[in-house]
C-alpha positions as CSV (number, residue, x, y, z in Angstrom):
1,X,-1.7,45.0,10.0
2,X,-2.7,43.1,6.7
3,X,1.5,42.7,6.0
4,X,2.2,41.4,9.5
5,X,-0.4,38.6,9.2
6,X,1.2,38.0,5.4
7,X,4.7,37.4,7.6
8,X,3.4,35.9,10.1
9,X,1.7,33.3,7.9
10,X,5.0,33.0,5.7
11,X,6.8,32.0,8.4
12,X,4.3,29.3,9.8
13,X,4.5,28.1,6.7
14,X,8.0,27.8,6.1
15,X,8.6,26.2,9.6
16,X,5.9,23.7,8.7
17,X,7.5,22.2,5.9
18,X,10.9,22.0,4.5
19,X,11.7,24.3,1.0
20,X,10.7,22.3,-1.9
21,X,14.4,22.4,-3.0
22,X,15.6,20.7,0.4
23,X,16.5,16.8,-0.7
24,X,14.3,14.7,1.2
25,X,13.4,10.8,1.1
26,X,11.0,9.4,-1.4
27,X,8.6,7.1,-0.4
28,X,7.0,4.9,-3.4
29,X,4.1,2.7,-2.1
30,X,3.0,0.0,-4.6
31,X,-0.2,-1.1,-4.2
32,X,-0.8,-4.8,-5.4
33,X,-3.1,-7.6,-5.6
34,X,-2.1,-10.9,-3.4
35,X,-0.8,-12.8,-6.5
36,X,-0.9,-16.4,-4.6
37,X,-4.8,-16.0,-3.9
38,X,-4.0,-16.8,-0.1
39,X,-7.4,-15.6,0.2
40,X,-6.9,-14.0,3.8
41,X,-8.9,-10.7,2.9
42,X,-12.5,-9.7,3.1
43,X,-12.6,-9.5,-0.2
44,X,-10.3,-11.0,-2.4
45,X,-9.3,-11.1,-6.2
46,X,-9.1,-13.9,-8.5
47,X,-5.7,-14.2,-10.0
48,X,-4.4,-16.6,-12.5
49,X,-1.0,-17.7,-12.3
50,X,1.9,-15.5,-12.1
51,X,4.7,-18.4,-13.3
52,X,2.7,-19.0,-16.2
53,X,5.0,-17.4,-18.5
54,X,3.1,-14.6,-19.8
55,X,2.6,-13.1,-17.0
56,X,6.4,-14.0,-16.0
57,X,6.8,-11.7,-19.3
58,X,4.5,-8.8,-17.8
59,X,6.3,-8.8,-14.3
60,X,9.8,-8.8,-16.0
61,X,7.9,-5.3,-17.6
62,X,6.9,-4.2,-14.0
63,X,10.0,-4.6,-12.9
64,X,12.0,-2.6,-15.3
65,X,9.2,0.4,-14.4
66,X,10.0,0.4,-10.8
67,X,13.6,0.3,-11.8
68,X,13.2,4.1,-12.5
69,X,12.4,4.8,-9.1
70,X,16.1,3.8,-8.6
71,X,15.0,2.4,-4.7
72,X,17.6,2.5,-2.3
73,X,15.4,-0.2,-0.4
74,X,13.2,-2.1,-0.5
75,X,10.2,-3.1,2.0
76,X,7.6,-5.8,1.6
77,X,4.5,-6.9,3.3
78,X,6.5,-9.7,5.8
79,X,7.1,-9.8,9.2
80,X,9.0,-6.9,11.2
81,X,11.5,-8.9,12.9
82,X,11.4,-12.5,11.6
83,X,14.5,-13.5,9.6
84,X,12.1,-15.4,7.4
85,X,12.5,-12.9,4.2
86,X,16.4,-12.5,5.4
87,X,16.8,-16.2,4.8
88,X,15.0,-16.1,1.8
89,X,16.5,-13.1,0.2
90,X,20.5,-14.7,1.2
91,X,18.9,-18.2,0.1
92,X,17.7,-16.7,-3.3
93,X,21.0,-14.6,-4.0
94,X,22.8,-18.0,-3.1
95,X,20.6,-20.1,-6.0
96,X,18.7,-22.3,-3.2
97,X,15.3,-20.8,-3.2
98,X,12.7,-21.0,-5.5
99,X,10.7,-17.9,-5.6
100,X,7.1,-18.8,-5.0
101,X,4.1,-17.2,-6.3
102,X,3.6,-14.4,-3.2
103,X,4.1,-10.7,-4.3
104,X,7.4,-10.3,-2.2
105,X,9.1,-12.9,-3.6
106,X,7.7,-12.0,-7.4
107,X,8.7,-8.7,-6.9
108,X,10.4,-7.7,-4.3
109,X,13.3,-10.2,-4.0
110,X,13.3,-10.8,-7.9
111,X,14.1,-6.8,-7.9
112,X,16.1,-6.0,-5.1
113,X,19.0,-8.8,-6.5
114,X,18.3,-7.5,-9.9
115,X,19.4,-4.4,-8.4
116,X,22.1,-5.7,-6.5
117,X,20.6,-4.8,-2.6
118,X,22.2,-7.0,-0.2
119,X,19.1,-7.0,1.9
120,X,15.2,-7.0,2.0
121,X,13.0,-5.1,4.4
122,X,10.4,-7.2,6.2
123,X,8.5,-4.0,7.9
124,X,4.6,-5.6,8.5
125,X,3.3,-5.0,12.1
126,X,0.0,-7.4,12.3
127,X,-3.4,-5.8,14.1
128,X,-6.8,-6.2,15.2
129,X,-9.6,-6.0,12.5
130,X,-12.9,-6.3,14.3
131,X,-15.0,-7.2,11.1
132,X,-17.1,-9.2,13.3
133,X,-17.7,-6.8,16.2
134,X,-19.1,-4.2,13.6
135,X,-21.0,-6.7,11.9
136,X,-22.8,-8.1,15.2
137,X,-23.2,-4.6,15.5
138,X,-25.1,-4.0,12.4
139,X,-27.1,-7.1,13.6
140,X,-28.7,-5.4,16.5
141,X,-29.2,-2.2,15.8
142,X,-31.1,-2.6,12.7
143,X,-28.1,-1.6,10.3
144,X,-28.1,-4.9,8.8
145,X,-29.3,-3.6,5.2
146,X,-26.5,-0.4,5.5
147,X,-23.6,-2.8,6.2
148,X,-24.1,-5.4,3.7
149,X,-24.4,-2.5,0.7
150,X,-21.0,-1.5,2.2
151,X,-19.9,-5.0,1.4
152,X,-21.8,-5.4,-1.5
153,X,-20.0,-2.7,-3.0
154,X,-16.1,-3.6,-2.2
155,X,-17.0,-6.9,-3.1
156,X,-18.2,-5.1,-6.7
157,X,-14.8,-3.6,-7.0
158,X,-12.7,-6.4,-5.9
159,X,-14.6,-8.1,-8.7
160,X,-13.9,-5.6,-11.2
161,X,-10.5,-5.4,-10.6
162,X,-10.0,-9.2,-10.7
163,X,-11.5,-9.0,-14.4
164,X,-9.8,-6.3,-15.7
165,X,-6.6,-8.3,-15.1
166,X,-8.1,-10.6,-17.1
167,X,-7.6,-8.8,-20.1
168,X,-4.7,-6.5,-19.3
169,X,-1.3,-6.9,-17.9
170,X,0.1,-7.0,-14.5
171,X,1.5,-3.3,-15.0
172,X,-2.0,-2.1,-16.6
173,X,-3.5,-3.5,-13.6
174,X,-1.7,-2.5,-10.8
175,X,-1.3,1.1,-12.6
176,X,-5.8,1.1,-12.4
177,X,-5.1,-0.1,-9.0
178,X,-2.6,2.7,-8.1
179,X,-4.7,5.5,-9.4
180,X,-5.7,8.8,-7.4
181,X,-9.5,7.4,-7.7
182,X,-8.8,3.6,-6.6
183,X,-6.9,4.6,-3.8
184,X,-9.6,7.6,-2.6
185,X,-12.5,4.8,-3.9
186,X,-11.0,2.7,-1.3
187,X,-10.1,4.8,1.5
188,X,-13.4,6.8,1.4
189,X,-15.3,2.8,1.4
190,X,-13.1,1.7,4.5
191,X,-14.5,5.4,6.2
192,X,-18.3,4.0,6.0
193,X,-17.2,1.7,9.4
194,X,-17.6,5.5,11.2
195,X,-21.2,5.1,11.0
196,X,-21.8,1.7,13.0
197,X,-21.6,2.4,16.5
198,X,-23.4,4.9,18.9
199,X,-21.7,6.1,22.5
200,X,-22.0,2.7,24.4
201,X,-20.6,0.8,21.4
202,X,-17.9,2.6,19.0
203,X,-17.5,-1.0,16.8
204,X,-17.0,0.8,13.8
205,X,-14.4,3.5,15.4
206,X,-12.5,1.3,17.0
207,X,-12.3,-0.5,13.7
208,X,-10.6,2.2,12.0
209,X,-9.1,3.0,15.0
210,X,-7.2,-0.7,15.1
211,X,-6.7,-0.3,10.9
212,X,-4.4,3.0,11.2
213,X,-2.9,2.2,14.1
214,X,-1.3,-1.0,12.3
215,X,-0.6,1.2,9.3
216,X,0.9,3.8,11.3
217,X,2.9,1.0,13.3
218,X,3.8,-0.1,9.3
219,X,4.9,3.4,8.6
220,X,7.3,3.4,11.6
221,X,9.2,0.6,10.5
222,X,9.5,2.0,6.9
223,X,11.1,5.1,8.7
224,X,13.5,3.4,10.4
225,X,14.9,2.3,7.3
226,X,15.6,6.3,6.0
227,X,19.8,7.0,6.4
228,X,20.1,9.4,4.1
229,X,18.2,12.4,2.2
230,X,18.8,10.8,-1.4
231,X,17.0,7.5,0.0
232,X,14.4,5.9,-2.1
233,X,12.3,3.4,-0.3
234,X,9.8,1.2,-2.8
235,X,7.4,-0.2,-0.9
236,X,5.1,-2.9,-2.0
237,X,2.1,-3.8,-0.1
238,X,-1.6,-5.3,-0.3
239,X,-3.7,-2.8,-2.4
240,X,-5.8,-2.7,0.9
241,X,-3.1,-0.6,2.5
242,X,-2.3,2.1,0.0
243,X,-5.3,4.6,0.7
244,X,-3.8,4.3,4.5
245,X,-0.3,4.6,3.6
246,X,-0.6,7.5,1.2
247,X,-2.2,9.4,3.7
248,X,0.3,8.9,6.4
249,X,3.1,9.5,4.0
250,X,1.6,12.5,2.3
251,X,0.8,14.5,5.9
252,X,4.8,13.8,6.8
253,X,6.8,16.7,5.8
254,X,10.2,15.3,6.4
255,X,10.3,12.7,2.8
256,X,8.2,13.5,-0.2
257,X,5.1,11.0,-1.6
258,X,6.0,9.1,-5.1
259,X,3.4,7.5,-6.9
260,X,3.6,4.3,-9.6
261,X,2.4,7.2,-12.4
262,X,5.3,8.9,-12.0
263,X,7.0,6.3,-13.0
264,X,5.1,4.7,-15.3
265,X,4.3,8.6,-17.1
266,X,1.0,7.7,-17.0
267,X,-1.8,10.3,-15.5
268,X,-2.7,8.8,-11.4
269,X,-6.3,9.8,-11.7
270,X,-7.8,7.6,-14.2
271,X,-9.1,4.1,-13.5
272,X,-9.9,3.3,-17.1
């Protein structure tokens, strides 16, 4: 009896996932801070400016990291659908644009021409985030004092982060950023919204309900971009969406999760 459960489970499991040798896609989210301080978040970090030309210097060093990964494509947080980034992205490669100071400009069109893609990937799918609802919820039924040390303590580590970049580089910072911890930290502090809502009003649910759906919806689009088994997709993203994305990515069988340590060769737990 105790071998035919041993087979049995052997071949659930092998049906489950593919064999570690089968090539599949690799899926690199990088997790970054909003370097034009559009200040569209919650919470948001300070950032000094990226043209100044140290940290020009810093993101030329970031970009010859993520050049290890060797993407295939790559994806940015833009529009699904406009042909804003494709304009920009043919506009760049022609010498009429001016790259601003957003993220997908900085580094995601500077290193998809640096590595000769003929396209960038706009895959962002909008959604509803019902701050308010769950804060009005807080309001009346006397979870004022809980919600606000939620706050209180992603507005700590927004801080935090915002002054370590102070007195590190871009890559040092987005590698603190990209850590196992950060990412879990972060994940695990946008799971507190379970607890506001009771069975007439699920405000906090639906909350996290709304948030994966968009990142799932995000996730779709980065799929549709897979062709072939040796693709590598880089995509770079808000630091808000990486716990999310991880997740999603991880739990899919069908590519394999990369990290930013495993290209930078530095350990993904630490957020010293």
């Amino acid at each position: 009896m105790r071998i035919i459960v041993v087979i049995l489970y052997a071949l659930a499991v092998s049906r489950a996932a593919p064999a570690q040798t089968d090539a599949r896609p690799e899926i690199l989210v990088l997790g970054t801070y909003h370097m034009a301080n559009p200040g569209r978040d919650i919470h948001n970090m300070a950032a000094d400016d990226v043209l100044s030309a140290k940290r020009q210097l810093e993101l030329t060093q970031l970009l010859e990291v993520l050049k290890r990964f060797k993407p295939t494509r790559i994806a940015i947080e833009a529009s699904a659908g406009s042909e804003r980034t494709t304009r920009d992205y043919n506009e760049y490669l022609a010498g009429r644009y001016t790259l601003t100071r957003n993220e997908n400009d900085q580094l995601g069109l500077r290193l998809a021409k640096e590595l000769g893609h003929k396209s960038v990937h706009a895959v962002d799918v909008d959604g509803d985030f019902q701050y308010m609802r769950v804060m009005n919820y807080a309001k009346a039924n006397g979870k004022t004092a809980r919600f606000d040390s939620m706050q209180a303590r992603v507005a700590r580590r927004v801080k935090q982060q915002s002054d370590f970049l102070q007195t590190h580089t871009v890559l040092e910072t987005l590698g603190r950023m990209n850590s196992d911890s950060a990412a879990a930290e972060a994940l695990a502090s946008d799971m507190e919204f379970i607890y506001f809502g009771d069975l007439w009003e699920f405000a906090g649910p639906d909350l996290l309900t709304f948030w994966f759906q968009r990142n799932l919806r995000i996730y779709n689009r980065i799929t549709a971009l897979i062709e072939s088994p040796s693709d590598k997709i880089l995509v770079i993203y808000g630091a808000g969406h990486l716990g999310p994305l991880r997740q999603i990515i991880g739990a899919d069988v069908r590519v394999r999760l990369r990290k930013l340590s495993d290209v930078t060769g530095q350990g993904a737990s630490s957020r010293e």
